[in-house]
N, C-alpha and C positions, 0 to 999 in steps of 0.2 A: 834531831829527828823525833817525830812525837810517836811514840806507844801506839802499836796499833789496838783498836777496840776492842774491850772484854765481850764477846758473845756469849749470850745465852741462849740458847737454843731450845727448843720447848715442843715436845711432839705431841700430838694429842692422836690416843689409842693405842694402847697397847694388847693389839693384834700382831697376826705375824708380821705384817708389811712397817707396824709402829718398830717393834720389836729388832728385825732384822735391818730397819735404818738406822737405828741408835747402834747395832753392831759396827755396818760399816764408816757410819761417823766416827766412832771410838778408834777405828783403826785405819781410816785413812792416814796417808804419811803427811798430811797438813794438819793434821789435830793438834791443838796444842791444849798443854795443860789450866790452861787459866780458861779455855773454855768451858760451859757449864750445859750438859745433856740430862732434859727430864724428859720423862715419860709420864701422860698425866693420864691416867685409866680412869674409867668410868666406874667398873665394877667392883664394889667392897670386898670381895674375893678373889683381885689382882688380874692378872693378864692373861690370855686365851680362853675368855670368860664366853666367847661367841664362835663364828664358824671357825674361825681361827685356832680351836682346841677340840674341833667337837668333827670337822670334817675329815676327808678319806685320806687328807694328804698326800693327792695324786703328783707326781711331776713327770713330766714327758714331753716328748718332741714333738708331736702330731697336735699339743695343746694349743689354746688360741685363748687371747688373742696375741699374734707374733712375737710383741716386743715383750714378752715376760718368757716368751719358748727362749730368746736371743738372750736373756741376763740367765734362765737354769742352765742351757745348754749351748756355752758356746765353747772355743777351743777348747781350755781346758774347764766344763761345765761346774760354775760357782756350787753346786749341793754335791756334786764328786768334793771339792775340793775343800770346802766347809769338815766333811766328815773324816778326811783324812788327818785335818790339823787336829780334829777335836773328840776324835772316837767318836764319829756320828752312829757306826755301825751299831753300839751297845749303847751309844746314849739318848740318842734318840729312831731307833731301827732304821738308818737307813739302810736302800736294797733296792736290788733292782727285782722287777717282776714283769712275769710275762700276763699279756692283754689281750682279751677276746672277747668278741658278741657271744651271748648265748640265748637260745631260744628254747622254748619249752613249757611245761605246764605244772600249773601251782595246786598243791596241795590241801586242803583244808584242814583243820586240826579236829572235825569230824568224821572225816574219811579215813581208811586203812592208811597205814604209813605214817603215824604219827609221831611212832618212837616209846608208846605207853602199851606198857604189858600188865600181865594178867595182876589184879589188887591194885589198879594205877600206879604202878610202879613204871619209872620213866627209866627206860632203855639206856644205856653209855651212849656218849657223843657215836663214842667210836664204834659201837652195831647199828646204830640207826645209820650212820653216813658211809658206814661202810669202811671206814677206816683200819687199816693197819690188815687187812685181807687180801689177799687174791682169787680170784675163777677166770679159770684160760678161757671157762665157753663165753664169758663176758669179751670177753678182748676181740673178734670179729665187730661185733655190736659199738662198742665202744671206737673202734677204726670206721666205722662208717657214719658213726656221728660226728667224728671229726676231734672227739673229747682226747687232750693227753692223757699220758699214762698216771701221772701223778695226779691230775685233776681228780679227787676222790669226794671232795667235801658238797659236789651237785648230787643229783638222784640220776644216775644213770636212764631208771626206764623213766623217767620223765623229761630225758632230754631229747628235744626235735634233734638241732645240730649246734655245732661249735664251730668258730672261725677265727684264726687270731686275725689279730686288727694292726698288730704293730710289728715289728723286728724285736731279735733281742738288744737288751740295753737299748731303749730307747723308752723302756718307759720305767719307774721308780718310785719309789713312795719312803713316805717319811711319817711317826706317828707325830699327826700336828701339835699335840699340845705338848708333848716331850721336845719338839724341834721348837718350838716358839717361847718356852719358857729357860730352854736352853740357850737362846739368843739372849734371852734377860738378864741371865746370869752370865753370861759371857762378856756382855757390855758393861755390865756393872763391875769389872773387874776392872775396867779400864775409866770408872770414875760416874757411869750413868748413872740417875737415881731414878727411882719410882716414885711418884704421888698417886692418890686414889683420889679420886673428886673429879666431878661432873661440869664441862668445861663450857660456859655458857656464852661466850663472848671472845674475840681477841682484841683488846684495847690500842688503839692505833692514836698515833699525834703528828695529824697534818698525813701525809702519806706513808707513815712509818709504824711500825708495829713498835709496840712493848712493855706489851705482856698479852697475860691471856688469866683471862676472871675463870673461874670453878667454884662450886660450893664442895666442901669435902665430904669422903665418905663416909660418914658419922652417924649414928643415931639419927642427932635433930641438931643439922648443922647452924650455929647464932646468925652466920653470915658469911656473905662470899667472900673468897681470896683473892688475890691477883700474885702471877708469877713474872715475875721481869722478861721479858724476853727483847732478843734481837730478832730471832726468827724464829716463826712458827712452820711446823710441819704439819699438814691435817691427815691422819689416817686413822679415822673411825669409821671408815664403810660403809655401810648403810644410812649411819647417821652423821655425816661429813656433813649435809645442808645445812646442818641444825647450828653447823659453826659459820656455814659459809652457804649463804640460801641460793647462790647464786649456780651453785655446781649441781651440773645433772645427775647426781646420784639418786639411786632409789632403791627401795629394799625387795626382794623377792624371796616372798613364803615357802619353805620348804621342810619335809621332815627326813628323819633317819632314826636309826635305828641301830643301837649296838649293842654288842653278845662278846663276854669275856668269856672262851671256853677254859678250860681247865689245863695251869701250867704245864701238866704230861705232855701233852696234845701238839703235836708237830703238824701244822698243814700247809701246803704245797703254797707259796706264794701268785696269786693270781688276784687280776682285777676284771671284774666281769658285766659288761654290758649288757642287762638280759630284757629278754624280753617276755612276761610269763601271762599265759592264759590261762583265766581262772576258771576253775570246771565249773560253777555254782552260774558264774552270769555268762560264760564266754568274752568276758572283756579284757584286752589286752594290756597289763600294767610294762613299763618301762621304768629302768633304775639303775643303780650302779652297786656294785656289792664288791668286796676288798677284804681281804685279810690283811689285817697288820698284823706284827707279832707277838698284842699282846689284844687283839679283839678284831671283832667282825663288825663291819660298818654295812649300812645296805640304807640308800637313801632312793625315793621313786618318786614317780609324777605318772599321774593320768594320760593313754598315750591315744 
């Protein structure tokens, strides 16, 4: 009986999607050991080098499009069951959190409320937000906006109203680039490797792939490499055409913005859909804003 084929396997981008497919290749019960799992990353500075590490790392049921709600949350939901094997909870914060719209109005950093007192001395997180306080005559106010009790980290008198959007458990997060480089090192236990280098081609003979050309990530690389493969995997995101011109991918321009508050600082887990009107034009910005557990994410778009 003859030998079946040595594979090589060759993923290009390691994002989460590169990332968490060299997992479960390493751990399918068909793996075997003479197969050979690379990850070939673009960026000199390794993996979750794009939204991949930089995003809200939302996961929920209500998400779209379908077939990615059907691989987080099915019977027993793959990110439950990731963090169970792997202390997801301390290793890369997973958690569940609760999800609302929120509407209201934005502040300028030249109007009253900015948190700087007298000498420019800037006020604690926790007096400006109102943290670690209570006033009962708030809490009428507070019930009629719809705001929870824990919800502390908005501006109360600048909120219209509040709504949650979801059930609980139903929606969770995870710090993306602690969860994606956690996958890295998780698959590489099980024999994956890494390459840095810029993947410019995949080498094909007659209808078959084998390999995939990269210059590496070097200084001032002499010339390109090629890596043997049987099969390629393409997840580089935005830039997938560049390997393969034929797929509709495309990229879409977006900003965010992140705030590491200070290790004391306990805040309420929430993800918030806002919508905030700015006194100065009256224009209505839309965003999404999140706490993780070890920072605040807040990304927007023109609405």
């Amino acid at each position: 009986m003859a030998s079946p084929e040595t594979r090589n396997i060759v993923i290009i981008g390691g994002g989460i999607i590169g990332c968490t497919t060299a997992y479960y290749i390493s751990r399918h019960p068909s793996f075997s050991p003479s197969t050979t799992v690379t990850i070939l990353e673009a960026s000199a500075k390794g993996v979750a080098q794009g939204a991949s590490g930089k995003a809200g790392g939302l996961v929920a049921k209500w998400a779209y499009p379908q077939e990615i709600v059907d691989v987080s949350f099915q019977e027993r939901p793959k990110h439950v069951k990731l963090a169970e094997e792997h202390n997801g909870t301390d290793r890369w914060g997973w958690r569940f959190v609760g999800c609302g719209s929120w509407e209201g109005r934005g502040q300028l950093s030249g109007e009253s409320g900015t948190g700087v007192g007298q000498g420019g001395k800037r006020k604690s997180l926790e007096k400006t937000l109102g943290l670690g306080t209570s006033n009962q005559e708030d809490k009428p106010s507070r019930k009629s906006k719809g705001l929870p009790n824990d919800l502390t980290w908005v501006r109360e008198d600048l909120t219209d109203s509040y709504r949650s959007m979801a059930p609980a458990n139903d929606t969770a997060q995870v710090h993306p680039y602690l969860f994606t480089t956690s996958m890295l090192d998780l698959a590489k236990e099980r024999g994956v490797q890494l390459t840095l280098g810029t993947a410019t081609g995949i080498d094909r003979l007659g209808d078959k792939v084998t390999g995939v050309t990269y210059y590496p990530s070097e200084p001032n690389p002499q010339a390109a490499v090629s890596i043997p493969a049987t099969d390629v995997i393409v997840c580089a995101g935005a830039w997938s055409s560049r390997i393969v011109p034929k797929l509709p991918i495309s990229a879409t321009r977006a900003h965010s913005i992140t705030i590491r508050p200070p290790p004391s600082i306990t805040i309420a887990p929430y993800v918030l859909f806002t919508e905030i009107a700015l006194s100065s034009s009256g224009n209505k910005q839309r965003g999404v804003c999140m706490w993780t557990r070890r920072r605040l994410f807040f990304a927007s778009k023109r609405g």
